[in-house]
VODRENBA-585454 format. One record per residue (C-alpha): x, y, z; residue number from 1; residue in one letter. Coordinates in steps of 0.5 Angstrom, whole numbers, m for minus. Example, Ala and Ser with C-alpha at 12.3 -4.5 7.8 and 13.67 -1.06 7.14 Angstrom:
residues 2
REC, 25, m9, 16, 1, a
REC, 27, m2, 14, 2, s
END
This chain:
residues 490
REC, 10, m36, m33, 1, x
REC, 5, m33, m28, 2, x
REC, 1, m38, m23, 3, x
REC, m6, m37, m19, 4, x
REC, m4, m43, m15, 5, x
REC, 1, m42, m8, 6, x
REC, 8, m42, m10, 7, x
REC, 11, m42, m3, 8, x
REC, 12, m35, 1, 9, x
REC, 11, m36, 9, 10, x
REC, 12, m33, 16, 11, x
REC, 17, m36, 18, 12, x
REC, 21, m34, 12, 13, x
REC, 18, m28, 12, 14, x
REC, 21, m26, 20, 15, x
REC, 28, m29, 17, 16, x
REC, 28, m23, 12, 17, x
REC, 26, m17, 17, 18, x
REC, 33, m16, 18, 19, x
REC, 33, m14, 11, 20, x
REC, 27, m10, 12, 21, x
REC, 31, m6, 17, 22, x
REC, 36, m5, 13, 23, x
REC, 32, m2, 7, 24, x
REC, 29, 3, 12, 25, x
REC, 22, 0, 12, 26, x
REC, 19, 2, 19, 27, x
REC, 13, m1, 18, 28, x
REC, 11, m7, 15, 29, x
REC, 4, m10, 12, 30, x
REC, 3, m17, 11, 31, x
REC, m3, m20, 6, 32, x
REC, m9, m23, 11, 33, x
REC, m6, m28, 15, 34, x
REC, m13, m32, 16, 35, x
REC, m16, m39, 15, 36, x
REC, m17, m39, 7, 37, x
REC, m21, m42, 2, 38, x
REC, m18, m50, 1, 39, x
REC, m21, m50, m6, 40, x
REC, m20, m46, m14, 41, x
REC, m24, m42, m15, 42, x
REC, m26, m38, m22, 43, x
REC, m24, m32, m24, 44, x
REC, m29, m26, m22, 45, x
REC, m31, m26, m31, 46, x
REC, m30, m32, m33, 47, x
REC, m32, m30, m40, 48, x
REC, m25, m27, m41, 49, x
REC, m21, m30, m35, 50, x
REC, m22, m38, m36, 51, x
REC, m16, m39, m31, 52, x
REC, m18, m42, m24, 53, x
REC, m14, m38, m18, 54, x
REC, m13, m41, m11, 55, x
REC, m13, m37, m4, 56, x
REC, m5, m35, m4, 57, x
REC, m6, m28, m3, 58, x
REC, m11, m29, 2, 59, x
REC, m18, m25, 1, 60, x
REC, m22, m31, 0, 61, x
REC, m22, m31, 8, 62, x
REC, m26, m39, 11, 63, x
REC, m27, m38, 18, 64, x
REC, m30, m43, 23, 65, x
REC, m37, m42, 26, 66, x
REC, m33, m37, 31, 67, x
REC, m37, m36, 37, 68, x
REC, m35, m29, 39, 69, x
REC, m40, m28, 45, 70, x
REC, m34, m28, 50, 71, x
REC, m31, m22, 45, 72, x
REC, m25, m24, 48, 73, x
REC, m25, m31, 49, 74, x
REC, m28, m33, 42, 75, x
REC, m29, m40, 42, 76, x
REC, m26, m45, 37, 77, x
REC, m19, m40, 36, 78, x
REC, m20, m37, 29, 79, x
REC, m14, m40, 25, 80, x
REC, m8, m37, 21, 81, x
REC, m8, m40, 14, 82, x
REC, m4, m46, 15, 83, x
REC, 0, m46, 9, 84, x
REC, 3, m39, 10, 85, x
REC, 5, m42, 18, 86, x
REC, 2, m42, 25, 87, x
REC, 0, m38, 31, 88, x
REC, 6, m38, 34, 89, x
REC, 10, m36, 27, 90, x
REC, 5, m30, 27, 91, x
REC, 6, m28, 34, 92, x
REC, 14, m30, 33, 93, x
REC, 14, m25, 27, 94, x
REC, 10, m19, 29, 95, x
REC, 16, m20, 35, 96, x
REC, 22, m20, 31, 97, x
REC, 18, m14, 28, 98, x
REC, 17, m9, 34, 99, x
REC, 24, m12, 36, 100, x
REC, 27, m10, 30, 101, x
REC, 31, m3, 30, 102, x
REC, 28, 0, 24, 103, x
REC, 31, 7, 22, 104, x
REC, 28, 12, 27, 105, x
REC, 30, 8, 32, 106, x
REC, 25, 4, 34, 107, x
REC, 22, m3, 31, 108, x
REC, 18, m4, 25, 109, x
REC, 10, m3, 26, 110, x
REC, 6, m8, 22, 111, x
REC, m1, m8, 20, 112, x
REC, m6, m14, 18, 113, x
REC, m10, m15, 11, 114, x
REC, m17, m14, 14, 115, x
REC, m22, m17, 9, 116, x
REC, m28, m16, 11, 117, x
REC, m34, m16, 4, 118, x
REC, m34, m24, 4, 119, x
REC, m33, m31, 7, 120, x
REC, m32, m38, 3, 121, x
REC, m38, m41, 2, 122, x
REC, m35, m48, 5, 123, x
REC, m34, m44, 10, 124, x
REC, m36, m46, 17, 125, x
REC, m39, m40, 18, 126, x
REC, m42, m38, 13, 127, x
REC, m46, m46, 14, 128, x
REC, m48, m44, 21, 129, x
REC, m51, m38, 18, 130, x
REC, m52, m36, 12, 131, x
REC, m57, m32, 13, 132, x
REC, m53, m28, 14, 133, x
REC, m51, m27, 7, 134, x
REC, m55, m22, 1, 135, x
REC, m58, m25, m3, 136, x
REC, m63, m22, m9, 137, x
REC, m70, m24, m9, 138, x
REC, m69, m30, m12, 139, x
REC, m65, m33, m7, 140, x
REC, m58, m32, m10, 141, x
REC, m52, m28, m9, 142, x
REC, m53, m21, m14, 143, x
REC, m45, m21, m17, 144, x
REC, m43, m14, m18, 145, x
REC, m41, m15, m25, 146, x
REC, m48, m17, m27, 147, x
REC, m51, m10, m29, 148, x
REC, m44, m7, m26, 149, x
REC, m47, m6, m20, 150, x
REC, m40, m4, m16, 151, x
REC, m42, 3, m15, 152, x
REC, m49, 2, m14, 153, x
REC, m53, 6, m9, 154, x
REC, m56, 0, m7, 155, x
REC, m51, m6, m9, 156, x
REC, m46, m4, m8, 157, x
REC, m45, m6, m1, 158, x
REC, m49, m11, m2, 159, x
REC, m47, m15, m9, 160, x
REC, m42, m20, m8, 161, x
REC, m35, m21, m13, 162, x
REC, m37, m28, m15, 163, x
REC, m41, m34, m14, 164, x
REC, m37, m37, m8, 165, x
REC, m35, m30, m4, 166, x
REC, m43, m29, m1, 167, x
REC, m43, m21, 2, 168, x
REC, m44, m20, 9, 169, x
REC, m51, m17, 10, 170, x
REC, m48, m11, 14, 171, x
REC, m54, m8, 15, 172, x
REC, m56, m14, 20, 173, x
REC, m53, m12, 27, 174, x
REC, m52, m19, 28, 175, x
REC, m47, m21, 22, 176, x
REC, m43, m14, 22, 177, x
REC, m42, m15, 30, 178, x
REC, m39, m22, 29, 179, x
REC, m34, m18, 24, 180, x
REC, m32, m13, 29, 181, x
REC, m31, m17, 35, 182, x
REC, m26, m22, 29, 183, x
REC, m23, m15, 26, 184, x
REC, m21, m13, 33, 185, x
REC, m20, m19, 37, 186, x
REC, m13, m20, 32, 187, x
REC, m11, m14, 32, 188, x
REC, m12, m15, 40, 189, x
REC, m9, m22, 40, 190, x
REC, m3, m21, 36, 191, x
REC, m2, m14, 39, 192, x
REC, m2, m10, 32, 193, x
REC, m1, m3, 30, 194, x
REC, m6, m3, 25, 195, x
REC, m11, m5, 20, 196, x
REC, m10, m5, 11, 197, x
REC, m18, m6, 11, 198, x
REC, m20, m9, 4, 199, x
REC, m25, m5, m1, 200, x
REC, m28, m1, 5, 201, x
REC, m33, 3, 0, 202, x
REC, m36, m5, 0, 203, x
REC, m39, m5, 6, 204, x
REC, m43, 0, 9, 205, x
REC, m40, 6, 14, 206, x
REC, m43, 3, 20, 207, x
REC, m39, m2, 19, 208, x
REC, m33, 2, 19, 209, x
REC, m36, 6, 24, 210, x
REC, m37, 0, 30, 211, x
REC, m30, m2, 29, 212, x
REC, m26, 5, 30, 213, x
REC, m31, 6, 36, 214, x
REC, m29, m1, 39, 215, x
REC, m21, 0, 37, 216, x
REC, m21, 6, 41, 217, x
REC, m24, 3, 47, 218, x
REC, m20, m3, 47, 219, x
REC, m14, m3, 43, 220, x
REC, m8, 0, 46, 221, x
REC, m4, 4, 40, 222, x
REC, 3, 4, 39, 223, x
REC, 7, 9, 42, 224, x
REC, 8, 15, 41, 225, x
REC, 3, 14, 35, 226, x
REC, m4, 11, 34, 227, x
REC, m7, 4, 32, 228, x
REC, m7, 6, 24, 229, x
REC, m14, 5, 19, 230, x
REC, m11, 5, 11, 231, x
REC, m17, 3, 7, 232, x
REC, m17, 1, m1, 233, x
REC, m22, 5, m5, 234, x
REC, m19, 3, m13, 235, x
REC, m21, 11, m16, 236, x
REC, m16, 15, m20, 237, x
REC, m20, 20, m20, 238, x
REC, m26, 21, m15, 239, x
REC, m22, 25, m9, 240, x
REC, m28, 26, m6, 241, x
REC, m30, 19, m5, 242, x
REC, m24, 17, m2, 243, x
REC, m25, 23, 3, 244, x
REC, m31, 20, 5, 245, x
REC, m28, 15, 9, 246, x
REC, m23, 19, 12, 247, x
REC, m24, 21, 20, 248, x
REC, m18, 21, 25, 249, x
REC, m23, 20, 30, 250, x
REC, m29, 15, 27, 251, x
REC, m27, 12, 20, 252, x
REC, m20, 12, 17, 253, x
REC, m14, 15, 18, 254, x
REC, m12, 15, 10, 255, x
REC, m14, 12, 5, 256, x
REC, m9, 9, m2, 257, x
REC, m7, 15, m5, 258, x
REC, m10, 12, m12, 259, x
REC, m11, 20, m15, 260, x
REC, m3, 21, m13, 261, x
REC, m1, 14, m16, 262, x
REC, m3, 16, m23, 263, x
REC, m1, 24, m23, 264, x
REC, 6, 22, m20, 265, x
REC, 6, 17, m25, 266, x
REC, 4, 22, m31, 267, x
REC, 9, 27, m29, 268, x
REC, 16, 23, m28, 269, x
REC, 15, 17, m32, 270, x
REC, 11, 19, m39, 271, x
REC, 14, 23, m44, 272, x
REC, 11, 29, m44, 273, x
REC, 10, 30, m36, 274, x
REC, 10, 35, m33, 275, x
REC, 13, 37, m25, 276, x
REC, 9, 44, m26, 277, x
REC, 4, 41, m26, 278, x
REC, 4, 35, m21, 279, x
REC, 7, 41, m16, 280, x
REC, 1, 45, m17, 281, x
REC, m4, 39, m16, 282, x
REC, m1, 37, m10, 283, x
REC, m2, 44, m7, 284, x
REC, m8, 43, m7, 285, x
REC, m8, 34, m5, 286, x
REC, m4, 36, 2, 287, x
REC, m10, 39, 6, 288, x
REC, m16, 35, 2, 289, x
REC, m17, 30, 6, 290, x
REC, m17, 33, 13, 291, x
REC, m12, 36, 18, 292, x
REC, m10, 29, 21, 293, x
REC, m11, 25, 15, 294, x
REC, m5, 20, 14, 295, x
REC, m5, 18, 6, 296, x
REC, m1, 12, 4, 297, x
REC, 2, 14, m3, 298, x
REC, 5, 9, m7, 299, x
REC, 8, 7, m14, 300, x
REC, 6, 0, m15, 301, x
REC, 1, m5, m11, 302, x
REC, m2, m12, m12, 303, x
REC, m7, m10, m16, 304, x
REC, m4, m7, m21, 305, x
REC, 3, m9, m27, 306, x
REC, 8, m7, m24, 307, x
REC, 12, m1, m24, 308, x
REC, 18, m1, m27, 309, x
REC, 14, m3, m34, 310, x
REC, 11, 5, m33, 311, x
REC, 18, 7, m32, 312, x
REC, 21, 4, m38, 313, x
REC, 15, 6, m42, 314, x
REC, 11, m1, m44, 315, x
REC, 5, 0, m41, 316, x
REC, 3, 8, m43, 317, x
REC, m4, 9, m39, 318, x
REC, m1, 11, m31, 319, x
REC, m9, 9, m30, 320, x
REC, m7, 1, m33, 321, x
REC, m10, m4, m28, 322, x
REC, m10, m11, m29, 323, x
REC, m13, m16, m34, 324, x
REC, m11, m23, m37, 325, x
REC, m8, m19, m43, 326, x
REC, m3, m17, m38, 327, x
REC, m3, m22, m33, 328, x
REC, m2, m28, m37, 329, x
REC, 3, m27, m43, 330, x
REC, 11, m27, m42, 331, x
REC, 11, m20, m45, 332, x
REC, 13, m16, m38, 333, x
REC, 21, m18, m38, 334, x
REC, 26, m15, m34, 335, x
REC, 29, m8, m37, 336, x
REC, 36, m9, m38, 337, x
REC, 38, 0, m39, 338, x
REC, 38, 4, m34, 339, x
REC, 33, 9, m35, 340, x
REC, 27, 7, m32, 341, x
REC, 30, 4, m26, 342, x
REC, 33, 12, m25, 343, x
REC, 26, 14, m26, 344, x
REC, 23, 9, m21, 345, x
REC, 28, 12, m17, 346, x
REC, 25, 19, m18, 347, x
REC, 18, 18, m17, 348, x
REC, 21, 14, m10, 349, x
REC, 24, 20, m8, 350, x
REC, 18, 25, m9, 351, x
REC, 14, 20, m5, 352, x
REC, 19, 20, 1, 353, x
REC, 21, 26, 2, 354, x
REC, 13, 29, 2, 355, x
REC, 8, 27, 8, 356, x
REC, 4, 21, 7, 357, x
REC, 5, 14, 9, 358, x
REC, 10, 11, 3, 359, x
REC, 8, 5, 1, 360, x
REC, 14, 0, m3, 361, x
REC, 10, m6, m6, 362, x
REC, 16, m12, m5, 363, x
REC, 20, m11, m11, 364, x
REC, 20, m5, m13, 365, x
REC, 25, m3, m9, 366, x
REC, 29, m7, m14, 367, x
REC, 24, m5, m20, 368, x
REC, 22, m13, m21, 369, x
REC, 18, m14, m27, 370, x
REC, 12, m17, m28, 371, x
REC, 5, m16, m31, 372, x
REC, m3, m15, m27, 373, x
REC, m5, m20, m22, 374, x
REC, m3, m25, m22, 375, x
REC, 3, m24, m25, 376, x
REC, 5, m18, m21, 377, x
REC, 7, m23, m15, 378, x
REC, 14, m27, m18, 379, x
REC, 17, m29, m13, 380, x
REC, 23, m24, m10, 381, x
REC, 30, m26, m12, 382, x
REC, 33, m25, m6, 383, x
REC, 40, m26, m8, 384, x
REC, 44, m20, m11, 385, x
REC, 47, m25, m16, 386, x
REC, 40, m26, m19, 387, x
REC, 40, m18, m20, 388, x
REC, 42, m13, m25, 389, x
REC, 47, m8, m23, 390, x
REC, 42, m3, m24, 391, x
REC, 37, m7, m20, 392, x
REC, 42, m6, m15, 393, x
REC, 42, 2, m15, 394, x
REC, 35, 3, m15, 395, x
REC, 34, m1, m8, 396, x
REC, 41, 3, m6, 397, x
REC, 37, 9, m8, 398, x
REC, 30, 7, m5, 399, x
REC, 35, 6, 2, 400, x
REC, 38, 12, 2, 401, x
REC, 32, 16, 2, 402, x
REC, 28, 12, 7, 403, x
REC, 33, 13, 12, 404, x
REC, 34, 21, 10, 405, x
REC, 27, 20, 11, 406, x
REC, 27, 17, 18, 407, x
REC, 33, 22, 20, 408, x
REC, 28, 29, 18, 409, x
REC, 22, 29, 20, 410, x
REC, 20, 35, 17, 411, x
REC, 20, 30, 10, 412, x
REC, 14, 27, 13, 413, x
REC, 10, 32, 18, 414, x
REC, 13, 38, 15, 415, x
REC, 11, 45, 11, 416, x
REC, 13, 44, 4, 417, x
REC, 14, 50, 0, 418, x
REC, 15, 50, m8, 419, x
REC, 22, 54, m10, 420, x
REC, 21, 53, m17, 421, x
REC, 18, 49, m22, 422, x
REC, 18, 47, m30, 423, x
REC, 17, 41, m35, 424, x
REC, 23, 37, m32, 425, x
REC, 25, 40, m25, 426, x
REC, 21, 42, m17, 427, x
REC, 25, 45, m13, 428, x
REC, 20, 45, m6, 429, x
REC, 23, 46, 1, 430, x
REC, 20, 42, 7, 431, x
REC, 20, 46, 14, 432, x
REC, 15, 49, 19, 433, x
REC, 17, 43, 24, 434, x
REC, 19, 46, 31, 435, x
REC, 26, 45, 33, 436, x
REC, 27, 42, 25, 437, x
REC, 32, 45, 21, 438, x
REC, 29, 45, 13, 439, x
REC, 31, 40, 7, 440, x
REC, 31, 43, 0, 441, x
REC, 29, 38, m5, 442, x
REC, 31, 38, m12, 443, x
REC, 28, 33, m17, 444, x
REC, 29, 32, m25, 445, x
REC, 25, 28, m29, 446, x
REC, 29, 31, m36, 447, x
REC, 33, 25, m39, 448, x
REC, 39, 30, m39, 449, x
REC, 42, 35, m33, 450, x
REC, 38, 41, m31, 451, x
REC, 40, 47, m27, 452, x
REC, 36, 48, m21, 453, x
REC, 37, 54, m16, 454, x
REC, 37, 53, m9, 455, x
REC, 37, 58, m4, 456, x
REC, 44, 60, m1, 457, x
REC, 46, 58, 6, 458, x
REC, 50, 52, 9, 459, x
REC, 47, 45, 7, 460, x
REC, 49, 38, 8, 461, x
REC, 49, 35, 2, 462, x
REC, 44, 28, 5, 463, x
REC, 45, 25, m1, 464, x
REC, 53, 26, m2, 465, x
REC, 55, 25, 5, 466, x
REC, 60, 29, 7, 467, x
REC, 59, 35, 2, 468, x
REC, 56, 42, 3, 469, x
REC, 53, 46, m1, 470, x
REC, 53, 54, m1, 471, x
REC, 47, 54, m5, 472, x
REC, 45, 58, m13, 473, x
REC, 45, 54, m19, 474, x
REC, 46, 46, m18, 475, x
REC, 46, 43, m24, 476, x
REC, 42, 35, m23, 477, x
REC, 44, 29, m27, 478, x
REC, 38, 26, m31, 479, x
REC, 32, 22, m27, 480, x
REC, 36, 25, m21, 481, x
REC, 35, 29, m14, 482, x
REC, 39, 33, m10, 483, x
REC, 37, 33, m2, 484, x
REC, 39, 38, 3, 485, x
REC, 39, 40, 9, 486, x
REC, 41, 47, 13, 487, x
REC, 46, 46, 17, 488, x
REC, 46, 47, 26, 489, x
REC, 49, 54, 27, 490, x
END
């Protein structure tokens, strides 16, 4: 059943699967926060409704010493890796065999660390040595931000903290916020990574956000041929606007969490009466909203969420579903045992890594692993084919064939897309507009029966029957599948 304790996972197992990782087609890799974590359970944020007690495995409850970081870049005592999940040397040895990696593209896996800057443990040594540096409400005590909900609150909402023992950075006090600048951009530095994932970003004042790119242009050096990357988290299905606040290249973010792409991706192939009409019609207007060098990370399944497949097999029928103990704590969420969803998941996959964005796979989608809310979202990952289902296989064939098609045509990430046509159950766009690329058509059908589709004429690989080429007009596509084609060299 589901567990808020540790379970195992670390980083030495984690190096010894990046071979695995290649394989698949990741060419980045984001790992949950690596920092010194909180050593005792703690309650759930509403306790009225969750009665189960948690401990910090997943990493957001950060413990750090009272680091002094008056030398920015000899900060005294060393910031510590969370021992149960490994050493310095594992982190250093990871990052290594990552870069060292050859991921599809030809060149190493990128990783990015879980920066969680909102709060700290309150045994920890820093907040002991400074906890003055923490909100508290008039009355001395730390203002939760479900009491009242206050999460969005004009005021609260950077200030309030998640729950009792999480007090809230005062990032409105130079001292504090420069104390979580110098920290975020010292490991990025020290492990020479090539970004940040930074946790619940609309919790915590922009100046904070602000300070930590100008510091990371000036002394962090970006990966080659590409840029130190900044992906936020801000859990909103449906305010683009407030997700584009915090996009800016320049000053803030590169992206965000496609939040608003999940649920429509998820409305559009996997509920019955979805439509690709209209989920290609929203997406002309997504691709430009938040900015000309914005870099968004799409995605179909995270840790906050049940886990995909179960949209997929239409268990769960609300695409905006988060986690809660109806769904975390039951044994209800089993492996699906037909094809469909698998087939389906595979689709929205398809539809992710052939658009611009930064594709996310959650570990185990790749294989539509089961499981409910958080935390019964993180089951361990059967590593062994004999563990899984034959359809398993097939989707994490698919998921690889797709990211490598991806990695060999760029124009599938930077490119134009063009819609052909559209109805209920088929897209049929092409992507191109790339100097020196030759354009893909991509043709998608959610139906649960063939569809015929009509693909411009001309000479076309086949990417995703190797060897065959197709002249074009009408292609007739299995249920839950997409043909992927590209113009032949002349």
């Amino acid at each position: 059943g589901a567990s808020g304790q540790y379970a195992g996972g670390d980083l030495p197992g984690l190096t010894a699967r990046i071979p695995y990782l290649a394989n698949l087609g990741v060419t980045a890799l984001w790992i949950s926060a690596p920092y010194k974590a909180r050593d005792t359970s703690g309650a759930a944020i509403d306790t009225r409704s969750d009665p189960h007690l948690y401990s910090s495995y997943h990493g957001y409850w950060p413990s750090p010493d009272n680091v002094d970081y008056t030398d920015a870049r000899n900060p005294r005592p060393t910031p510590r890796v969370e021992p149960r999940i490994g050493t310095a040397t594992d982190l250093r040895a990871l990052v290594s065999a990552a870069h060292g990696a050859m991921a599809p593209g030809n060149h190493g896996i990128r990783v990015l660390f879980d920066y969680v800057m909102k709060h700290v443990d309150v045994e920890s040594g820093l907040y002991r040595a400074h906890n003055d540096w923490f909100v508290r409400d008039m009355a001395g005590r730390f203002r939760l931000c479900a009491d009242g909900d206050v999460w969005n609150d004009s005021y609260w909402g950077t200030r309030c903290a998640f729950t009792t023992y999480l007090p809230s950075f005062d990032y409105y006090n130079d001292a504090p916020r420069a104390w979580s600048v110098n920290d975020a951009v010292w490991w990025a530095r020290e492990y020479g990574i090539d970004g940040l994932r930074l946790d619940a970003i609309k919790h915590v004042p922009r100046s904070w956000l602000t300070d930590l790119r100008a510091r990371l242009t000036r002394e962090v050096t970006p990966p080659m041929g590409s840029r130190f990357y900044l992906v936020g988290e801000t859990f909103d299905y449906d305010n683009r606007d407030v997700l584009r606040s915090f996009v800016d290249a320049n000053t803030m973010l590169d992206g965000q969490f496609d939040f608003p792409f999940k649920a429509r991706l998820c409305e559009a192939v996997f509920t019955p009466g979805g439509s690709m009409e209209t989920f290609a019609n929203w997406m002309q207007g997504n691709d430009s909203f938040y900015g000309q060098n914005s870099l968004m990370s799409t995605f179909i399944g995270n840790h906050d969420i049940p886990r995909a497949i179960h949209f997929a097999s239409r268990q769960i029928t609300d695409c905006r579903q988060g986690s809660y103990p109806g769904n975390s704590w039951t044994m209800d969420y089993r492996q699906p045992t037909d094809a469909a969803p698998y087939e389906r998941l595979g689709v929205a996959f398809a539809v992710m890594l052939t658009n611009p964005g930064v594709p996310l796979i959650y570990y185990g989608d790749e294989i539509g692993l089961a499981g409910g809310g958080d935390p019964d979202n993180r089951r361990m990952m059967p590593w062994s084919d004999s563990a899984l289902n034959a359809n398993q296989i097939a989707l994490r064939t698919r998921v690889s064939q797709l990211a490598r098609i991806r990695a060999e045509n760029p124009v599938l990430a930077r490119g134009a897309r063009t819609t052909l046509s559209t109805s209920q159950d088929t897209w049929v766009y092409r992507m191109g507009a790339c100097t020196g690329a030759r354009d893909v058509i991509v043709a998608v059908n959610r139906a649960d029966a063939a569809r015929s589709v009509s693909v411009p004429s001309g000479m076309w690989d086949d990417l995703m029957r190797a060897g065959m080429v197709s002249t074009g007009g009408s292609v007739e596509l299995a249920p839950r599948s997409v043909g992927v084609w590209r113009a032949r060299a002349m």
